[in-house]
Biopython code that builds the backbone (N, CA, C, O; Angstrom):
import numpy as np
from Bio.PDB.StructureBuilder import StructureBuilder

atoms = [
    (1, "UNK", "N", (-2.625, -5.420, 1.448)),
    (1, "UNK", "CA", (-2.135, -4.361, 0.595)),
    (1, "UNK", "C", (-0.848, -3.805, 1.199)),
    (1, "UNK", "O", (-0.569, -3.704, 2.394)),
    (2, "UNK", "N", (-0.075, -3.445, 0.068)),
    (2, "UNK", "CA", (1.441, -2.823, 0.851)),
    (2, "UNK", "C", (1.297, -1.399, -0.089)),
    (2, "UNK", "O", (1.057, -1.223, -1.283)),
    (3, "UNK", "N", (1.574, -0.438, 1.102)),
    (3, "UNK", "CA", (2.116, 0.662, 0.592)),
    (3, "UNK", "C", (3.364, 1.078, 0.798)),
    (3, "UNK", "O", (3.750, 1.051, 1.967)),
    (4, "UNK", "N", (4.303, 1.561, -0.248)),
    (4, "UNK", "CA", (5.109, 1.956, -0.691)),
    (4, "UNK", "C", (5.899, 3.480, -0.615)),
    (4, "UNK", "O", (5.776, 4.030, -1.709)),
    (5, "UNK", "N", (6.562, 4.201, 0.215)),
    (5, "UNK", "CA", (6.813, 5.356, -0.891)),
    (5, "UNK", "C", (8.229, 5.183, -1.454)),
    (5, "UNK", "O", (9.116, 4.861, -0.663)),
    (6, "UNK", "N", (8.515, 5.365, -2.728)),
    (6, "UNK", "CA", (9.990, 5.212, -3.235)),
    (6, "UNK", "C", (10.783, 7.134, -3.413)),
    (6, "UNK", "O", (10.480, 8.264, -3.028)),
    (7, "UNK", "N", (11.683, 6.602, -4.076)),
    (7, "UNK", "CA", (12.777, 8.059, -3.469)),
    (7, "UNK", "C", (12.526, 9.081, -4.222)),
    (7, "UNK", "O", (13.225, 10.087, -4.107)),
    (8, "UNK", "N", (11.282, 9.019, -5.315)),
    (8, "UNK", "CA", (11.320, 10.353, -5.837)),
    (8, "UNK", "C", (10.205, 11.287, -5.055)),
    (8, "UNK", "O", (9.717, 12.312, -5.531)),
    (9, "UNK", "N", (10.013, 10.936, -4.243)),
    (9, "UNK", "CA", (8.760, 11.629, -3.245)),
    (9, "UNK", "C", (9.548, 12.957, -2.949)),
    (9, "UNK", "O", (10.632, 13.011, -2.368)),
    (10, "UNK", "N", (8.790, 14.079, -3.469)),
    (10, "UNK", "CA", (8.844, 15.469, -2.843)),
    (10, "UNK", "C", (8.654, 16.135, -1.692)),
    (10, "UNK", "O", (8.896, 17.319, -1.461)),
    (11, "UNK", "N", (8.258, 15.405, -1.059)),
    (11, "UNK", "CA", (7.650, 15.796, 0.298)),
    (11, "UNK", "C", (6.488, 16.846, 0.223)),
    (11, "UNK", "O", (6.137, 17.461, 1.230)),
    (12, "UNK", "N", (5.873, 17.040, -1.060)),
    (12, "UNK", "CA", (4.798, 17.892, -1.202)),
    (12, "UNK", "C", (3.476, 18.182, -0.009)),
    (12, "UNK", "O", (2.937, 19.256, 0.256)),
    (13, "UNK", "N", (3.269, 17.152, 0.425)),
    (13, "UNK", "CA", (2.194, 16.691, 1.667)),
    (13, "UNK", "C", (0.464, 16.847, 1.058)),
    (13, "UNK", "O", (-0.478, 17.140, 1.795)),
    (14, "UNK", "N", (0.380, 16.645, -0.046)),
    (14, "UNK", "CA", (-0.586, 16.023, -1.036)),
    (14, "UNK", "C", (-1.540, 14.860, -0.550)),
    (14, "UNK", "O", (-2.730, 14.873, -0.238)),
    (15, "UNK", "N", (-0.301, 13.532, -0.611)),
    (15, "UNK", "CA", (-0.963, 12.368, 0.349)),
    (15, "UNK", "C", (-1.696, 12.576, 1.779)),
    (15, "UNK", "O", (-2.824, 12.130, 1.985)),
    (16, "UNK", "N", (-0.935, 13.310, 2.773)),
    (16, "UNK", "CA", (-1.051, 13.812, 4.105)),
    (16, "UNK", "C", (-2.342, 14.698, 4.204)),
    (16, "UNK", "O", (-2.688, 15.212, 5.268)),
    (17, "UNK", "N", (-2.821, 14.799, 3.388)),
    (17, "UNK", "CA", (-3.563, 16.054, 2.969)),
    (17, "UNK", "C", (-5.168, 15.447, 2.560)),
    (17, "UNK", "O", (-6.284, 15.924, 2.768)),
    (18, "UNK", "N", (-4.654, 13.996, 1.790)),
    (18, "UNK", "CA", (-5.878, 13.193, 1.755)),
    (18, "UNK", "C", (-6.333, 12.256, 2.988)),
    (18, "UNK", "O", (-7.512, 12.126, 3.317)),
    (19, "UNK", "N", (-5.386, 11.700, 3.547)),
    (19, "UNK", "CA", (-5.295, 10.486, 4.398)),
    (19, "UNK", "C", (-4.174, 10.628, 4.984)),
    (19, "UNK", "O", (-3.209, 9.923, 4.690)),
    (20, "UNK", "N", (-4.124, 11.801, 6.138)),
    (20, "UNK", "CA", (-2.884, 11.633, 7.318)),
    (20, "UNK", "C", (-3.627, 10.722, 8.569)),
    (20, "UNK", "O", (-3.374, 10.950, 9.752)),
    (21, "UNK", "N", (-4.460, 9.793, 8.184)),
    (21, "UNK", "CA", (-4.567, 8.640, 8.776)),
    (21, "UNK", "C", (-3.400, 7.761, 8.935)),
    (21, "UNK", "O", (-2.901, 7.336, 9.978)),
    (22, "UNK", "N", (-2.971, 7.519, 7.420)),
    (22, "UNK", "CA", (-1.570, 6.740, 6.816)),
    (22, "UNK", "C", (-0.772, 7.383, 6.795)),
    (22, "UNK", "O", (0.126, 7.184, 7.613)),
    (23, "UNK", "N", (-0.636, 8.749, 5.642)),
    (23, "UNK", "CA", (0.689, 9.300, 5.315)),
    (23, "UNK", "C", (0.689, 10.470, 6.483)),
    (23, "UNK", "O", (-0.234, 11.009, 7.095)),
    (24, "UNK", "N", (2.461, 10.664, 6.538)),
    (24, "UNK", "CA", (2.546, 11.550, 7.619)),
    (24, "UNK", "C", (3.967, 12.235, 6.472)),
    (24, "UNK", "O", (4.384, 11.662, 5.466)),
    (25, "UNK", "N", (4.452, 13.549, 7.013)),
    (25, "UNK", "CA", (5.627, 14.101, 6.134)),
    (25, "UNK", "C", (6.807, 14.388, 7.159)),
    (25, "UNK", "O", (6.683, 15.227, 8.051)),
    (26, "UNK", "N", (7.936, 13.653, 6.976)),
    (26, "UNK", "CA", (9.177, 14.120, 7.255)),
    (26, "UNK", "C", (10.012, 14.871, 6.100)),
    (26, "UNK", "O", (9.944, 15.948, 5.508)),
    (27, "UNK", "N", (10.869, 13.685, 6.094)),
    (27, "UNK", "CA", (12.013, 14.471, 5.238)),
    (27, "UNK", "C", (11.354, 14.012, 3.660)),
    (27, "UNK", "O", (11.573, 14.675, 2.646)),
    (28, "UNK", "N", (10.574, 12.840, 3.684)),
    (28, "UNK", "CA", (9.626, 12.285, 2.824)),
    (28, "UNK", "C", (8.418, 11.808, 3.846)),
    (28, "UNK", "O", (8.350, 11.972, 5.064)),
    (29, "UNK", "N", (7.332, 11.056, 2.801)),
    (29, "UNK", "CA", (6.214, 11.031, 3.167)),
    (29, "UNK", "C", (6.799, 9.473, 3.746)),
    (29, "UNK", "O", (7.723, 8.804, 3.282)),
    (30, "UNK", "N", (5.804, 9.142, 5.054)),
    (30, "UNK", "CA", (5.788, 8.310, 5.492)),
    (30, "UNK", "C", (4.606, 7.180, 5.909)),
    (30, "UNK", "O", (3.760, 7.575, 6.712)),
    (31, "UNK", "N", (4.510, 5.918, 5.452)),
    (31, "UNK", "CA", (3.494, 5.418, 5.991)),
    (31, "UNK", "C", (3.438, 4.531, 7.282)),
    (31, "UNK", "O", (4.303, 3.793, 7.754)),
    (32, "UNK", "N", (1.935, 4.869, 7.800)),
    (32, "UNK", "CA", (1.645, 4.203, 9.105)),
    (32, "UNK", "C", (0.720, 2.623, 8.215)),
    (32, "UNK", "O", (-0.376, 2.560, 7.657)),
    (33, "UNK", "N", (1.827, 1.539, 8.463)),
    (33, "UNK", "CA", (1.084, 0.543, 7.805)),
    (33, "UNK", "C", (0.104, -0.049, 8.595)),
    (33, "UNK", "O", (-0.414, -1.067, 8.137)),
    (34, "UNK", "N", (-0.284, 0.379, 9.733)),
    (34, "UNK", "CA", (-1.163, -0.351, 10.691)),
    (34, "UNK", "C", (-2.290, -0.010, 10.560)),
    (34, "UNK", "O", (-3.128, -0.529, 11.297)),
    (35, "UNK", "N", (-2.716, 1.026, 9.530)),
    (35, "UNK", "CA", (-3.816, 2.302, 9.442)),
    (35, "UNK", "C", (-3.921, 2.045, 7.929)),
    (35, "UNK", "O", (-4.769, 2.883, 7.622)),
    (36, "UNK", "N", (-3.673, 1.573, 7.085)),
    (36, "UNK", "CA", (-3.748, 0.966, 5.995)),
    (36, "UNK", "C", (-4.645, 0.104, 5.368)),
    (36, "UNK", "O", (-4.939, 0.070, 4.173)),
    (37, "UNK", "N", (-5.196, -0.833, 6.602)),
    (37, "UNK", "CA", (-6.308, -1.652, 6.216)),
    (37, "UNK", "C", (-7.626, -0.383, 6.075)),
    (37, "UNK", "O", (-7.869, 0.283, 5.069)),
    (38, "UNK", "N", (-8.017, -0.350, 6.812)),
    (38, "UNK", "CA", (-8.886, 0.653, 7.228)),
    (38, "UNK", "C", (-9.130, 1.649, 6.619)),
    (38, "UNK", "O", (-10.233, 2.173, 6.777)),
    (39, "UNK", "N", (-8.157, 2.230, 5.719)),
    (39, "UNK", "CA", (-8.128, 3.451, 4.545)),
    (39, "UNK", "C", (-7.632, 3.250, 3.091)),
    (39, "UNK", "O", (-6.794, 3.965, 2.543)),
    (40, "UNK", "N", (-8.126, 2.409, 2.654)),
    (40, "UNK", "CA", (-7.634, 1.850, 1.774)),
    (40, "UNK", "C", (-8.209, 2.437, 0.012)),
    (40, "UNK", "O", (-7.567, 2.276, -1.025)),
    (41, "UNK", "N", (-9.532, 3.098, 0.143)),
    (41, "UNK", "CA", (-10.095, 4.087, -0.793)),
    (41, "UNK", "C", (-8.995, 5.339, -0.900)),
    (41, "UNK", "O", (-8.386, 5.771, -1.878)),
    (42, "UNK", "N", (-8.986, 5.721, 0.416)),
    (42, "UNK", "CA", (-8.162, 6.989, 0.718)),
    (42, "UNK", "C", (-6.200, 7.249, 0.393)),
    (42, "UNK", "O", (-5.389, 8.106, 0.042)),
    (43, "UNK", "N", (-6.307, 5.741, 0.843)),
    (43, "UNK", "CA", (-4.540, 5.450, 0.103)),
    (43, "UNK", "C", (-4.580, 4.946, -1.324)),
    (43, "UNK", "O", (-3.441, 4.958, -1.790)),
    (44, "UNK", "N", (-5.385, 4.557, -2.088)),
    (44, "UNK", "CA", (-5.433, 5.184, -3.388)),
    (44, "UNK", "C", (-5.808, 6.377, -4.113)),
    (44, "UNK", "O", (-5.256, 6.952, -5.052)),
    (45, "UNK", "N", (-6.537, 6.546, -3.672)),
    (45, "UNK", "CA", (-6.730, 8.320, -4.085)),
    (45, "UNK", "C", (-5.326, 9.424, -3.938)),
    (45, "UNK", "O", (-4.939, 10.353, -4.648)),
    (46, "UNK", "N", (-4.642, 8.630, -2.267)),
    (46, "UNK", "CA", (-3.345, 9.615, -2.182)),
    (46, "UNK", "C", (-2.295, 9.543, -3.552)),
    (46, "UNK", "O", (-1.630, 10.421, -4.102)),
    (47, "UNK", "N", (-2.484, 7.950, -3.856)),
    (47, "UNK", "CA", (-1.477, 7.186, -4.609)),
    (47, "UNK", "C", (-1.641, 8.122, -5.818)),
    (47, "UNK", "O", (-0.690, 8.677, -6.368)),
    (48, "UNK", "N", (-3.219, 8.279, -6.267)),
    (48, "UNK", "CA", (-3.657, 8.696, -7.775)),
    (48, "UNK", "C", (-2.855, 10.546, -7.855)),
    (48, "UNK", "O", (-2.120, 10.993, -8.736)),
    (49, "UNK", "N", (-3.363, 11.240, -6.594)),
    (49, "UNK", "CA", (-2.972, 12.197, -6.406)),
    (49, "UNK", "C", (-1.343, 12.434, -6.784)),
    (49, "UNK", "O", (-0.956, 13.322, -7.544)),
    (50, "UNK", "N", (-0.621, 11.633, -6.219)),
    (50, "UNK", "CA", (0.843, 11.757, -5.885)),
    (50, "UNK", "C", (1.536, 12.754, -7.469)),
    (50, "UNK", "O", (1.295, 12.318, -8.595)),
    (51, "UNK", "N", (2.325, 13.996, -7.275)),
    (51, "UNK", "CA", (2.319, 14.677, -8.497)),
    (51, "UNK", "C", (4.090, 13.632, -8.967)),
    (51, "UNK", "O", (4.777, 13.884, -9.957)),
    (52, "UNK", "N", (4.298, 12.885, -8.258)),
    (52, "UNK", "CA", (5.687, 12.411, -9.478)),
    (52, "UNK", "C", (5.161, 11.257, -8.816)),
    (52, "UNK", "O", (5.925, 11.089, -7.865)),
    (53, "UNK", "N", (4.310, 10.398, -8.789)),
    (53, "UNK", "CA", (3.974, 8.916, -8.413)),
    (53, "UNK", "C", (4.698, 8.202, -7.759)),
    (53, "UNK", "O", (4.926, 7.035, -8.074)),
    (54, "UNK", "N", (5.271, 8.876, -6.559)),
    (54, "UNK", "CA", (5.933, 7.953, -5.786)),
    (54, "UNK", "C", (5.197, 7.371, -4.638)),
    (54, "UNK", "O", (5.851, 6.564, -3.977)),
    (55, "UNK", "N", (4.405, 7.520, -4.387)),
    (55, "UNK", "CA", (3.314, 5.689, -3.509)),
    (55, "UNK", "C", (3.043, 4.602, -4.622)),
    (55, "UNK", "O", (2.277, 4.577, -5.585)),
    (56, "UNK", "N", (3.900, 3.779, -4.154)),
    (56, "UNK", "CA", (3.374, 2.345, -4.558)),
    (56, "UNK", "C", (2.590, 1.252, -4.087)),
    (56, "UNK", "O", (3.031, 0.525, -3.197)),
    (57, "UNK", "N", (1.167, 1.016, -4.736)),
    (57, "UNK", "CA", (0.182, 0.344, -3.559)),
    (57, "UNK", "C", (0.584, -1.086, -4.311)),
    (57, "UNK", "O", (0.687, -1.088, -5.537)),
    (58, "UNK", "N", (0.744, -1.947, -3.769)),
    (58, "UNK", "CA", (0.682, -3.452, -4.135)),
    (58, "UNK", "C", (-0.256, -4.521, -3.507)),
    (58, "UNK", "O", (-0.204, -5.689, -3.890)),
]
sb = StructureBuilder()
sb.init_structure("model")
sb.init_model(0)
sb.init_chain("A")
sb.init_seg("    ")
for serial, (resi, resn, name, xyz) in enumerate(atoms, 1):
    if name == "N":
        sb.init_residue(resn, " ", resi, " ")
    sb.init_atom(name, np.array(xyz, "f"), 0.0, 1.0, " ", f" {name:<3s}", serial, name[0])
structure = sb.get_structure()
């Protein structure tokens, strides 16, 4: 699985909030892809959460 974040990310900390396993917040949200296998319920739920859909899970 690849996660994604693209440039309309707010930096809300939404994702971070479900699974700062993966997502972490700078200037945007950031993913730890090494932590990805392992949370993979949780990085969709962030994805579903996201309020302008910027995680892209592939």
């Amino acid at each position: 699985m690849t996660v994604k974040v693209n440039d309309s990310c707010i930096a809300c900390g939404a994702c971070e909030s479900i699974c700062s396993e993966v997502f972490s917040i700078e200037d945007r949200a950031v993913v730890n892809e090494s932590a990805v296998a392992d949370n993979i319920d949780a990085v969709k739920e962030a994805a579903d959460a996201c309020p302008v859909g910027a995680i892209e899970v592939e």
